[in-house]
C-alpha distance (Angstrom), angle and dihedral (degrees) to the residues before:
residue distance angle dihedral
X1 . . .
X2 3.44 . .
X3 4.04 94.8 .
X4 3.36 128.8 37.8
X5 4.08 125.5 -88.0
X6 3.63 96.7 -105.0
X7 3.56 96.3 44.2
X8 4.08 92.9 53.6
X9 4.04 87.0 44.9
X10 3.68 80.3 51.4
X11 3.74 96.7 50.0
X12 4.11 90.0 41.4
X13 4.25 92.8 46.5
X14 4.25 87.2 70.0
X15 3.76 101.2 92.7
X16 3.82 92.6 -151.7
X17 4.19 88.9 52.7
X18 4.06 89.4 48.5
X19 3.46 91.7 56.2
X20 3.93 92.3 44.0
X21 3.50 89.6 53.6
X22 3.99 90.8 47.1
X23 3.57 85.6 46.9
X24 4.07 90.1 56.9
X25 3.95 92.0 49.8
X26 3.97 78.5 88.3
X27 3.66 97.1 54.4
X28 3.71 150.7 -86.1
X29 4.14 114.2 -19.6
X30 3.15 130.2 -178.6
X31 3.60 123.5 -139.5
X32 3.55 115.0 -93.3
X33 3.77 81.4 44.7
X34 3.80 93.7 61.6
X35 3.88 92.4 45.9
X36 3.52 88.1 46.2
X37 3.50 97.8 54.7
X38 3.80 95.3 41.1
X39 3.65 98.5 46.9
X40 4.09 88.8 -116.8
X41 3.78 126.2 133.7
X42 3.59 112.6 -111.8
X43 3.65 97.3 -109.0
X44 3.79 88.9 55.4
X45 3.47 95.4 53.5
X46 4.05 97.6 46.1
X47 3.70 84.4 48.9
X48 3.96 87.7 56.3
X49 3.94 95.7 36.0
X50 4.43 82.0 51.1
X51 3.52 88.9 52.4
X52 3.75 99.6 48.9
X53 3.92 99.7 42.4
X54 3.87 82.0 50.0
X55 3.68 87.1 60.7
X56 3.70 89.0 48.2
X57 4.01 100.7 -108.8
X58 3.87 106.1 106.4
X59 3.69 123.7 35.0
X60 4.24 122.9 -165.1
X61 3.72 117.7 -130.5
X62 4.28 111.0 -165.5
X63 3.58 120.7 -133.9
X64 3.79 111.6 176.5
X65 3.80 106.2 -50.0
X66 3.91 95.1 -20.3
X67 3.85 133.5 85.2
X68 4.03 116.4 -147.3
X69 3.74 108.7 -160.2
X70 3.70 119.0 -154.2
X71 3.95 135.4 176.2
X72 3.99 117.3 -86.2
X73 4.18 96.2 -129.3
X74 3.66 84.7 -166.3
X75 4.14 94.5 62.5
X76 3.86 85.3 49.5
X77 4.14 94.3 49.1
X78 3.98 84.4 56.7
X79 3.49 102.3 34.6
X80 3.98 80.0 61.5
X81 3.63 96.8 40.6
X82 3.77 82.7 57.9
X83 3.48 95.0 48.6
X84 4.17 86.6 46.8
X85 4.05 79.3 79.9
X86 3.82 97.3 67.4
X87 4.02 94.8 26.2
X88 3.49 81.5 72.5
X89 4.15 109.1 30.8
X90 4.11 78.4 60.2
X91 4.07 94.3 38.9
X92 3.88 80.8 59.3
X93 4.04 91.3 47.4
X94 3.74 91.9 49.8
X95 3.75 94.1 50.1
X96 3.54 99.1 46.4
X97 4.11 86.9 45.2
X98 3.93 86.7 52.9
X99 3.75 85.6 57.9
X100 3.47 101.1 47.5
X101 3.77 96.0 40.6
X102 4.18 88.6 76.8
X103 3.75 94.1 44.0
X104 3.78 89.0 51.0
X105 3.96 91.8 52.5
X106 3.32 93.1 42.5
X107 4.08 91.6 61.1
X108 4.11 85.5 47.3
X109 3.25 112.0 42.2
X110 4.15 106.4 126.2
X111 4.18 120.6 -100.2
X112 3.97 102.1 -103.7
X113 4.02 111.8 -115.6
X114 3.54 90.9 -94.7
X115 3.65 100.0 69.0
C-alpha cells in the first residue's frame, strides 16, 4: 500500500469518496462522468478523486485532454493483506468463544422440577 492504513481509512470514511470508489469497481471514468453520475459538481468530485489517488487508491490515466481514473487493485490486495492480521486475531476469538459457549451452558442449565 502505497499510503499508510489510516490515511486510506481516512480517504474511504468520506461517504461521497466510498461511493466514487464503488462507482470505479466498473471501470475507468473520467471526471465529469463521476460527477455526473453522483450528482456532484466537478470541482467536488476532483477534490475527492485528489484525495483518494493521494492515498494511493485511484490512479488517472490521460487521453487527449481528459483524465480516466480507475481503482489501483494493488492498494486493495494490501489493504486486505493488512486486514488478514485481525481477520484472523478475531477468527481465533470466535473459535475459542464457540468452545467455551457449551461448557458455559453446560454449568447453567436449570435443576429439572424433580430435584
Amino acid at each position: 500500500m502505497t499510503a499508510e492504513p489510516i490515511e486510506v481509512f481516512g480517504a474511504l470514511a468520506e461517504p461521497s469518496r466510498m461511493r466514487i470508489v464503488t462507482l470505479l469497481r466498473r471501470g475507468p471514468l473520467n471526471v465529469g462522468e463521476i460527477a455526473g453520475a453522483l450528482e456532484l459538481r466537478q470541482p467536488q468530485a476532483s477534490k475527492h478523486l485528489k484525495i483518494l489517488q493521494e492515498a494511493g487508491l485511484v490512479e488517472a490515466e490521460a487521453e487527449a485532454n481528459r483524465r480516466h481514473y480507475r481503482l489501483k487493485p494493488e492498494s486493495f490486495r494490501a489493504l486486505d493483506a493488512w486486514l488478514d492480521d485481525y481477520r484472523q486475531l478475531w477468527s481465533g476469538r470466535f473459535d475459542r468463544l464457540d468452545e467455551y459457549l457449551p461448557q458455559m451452558q453446560t454449568k447453567i442449565q436449570p435443576k429439572s422440577e424433580e430435584e
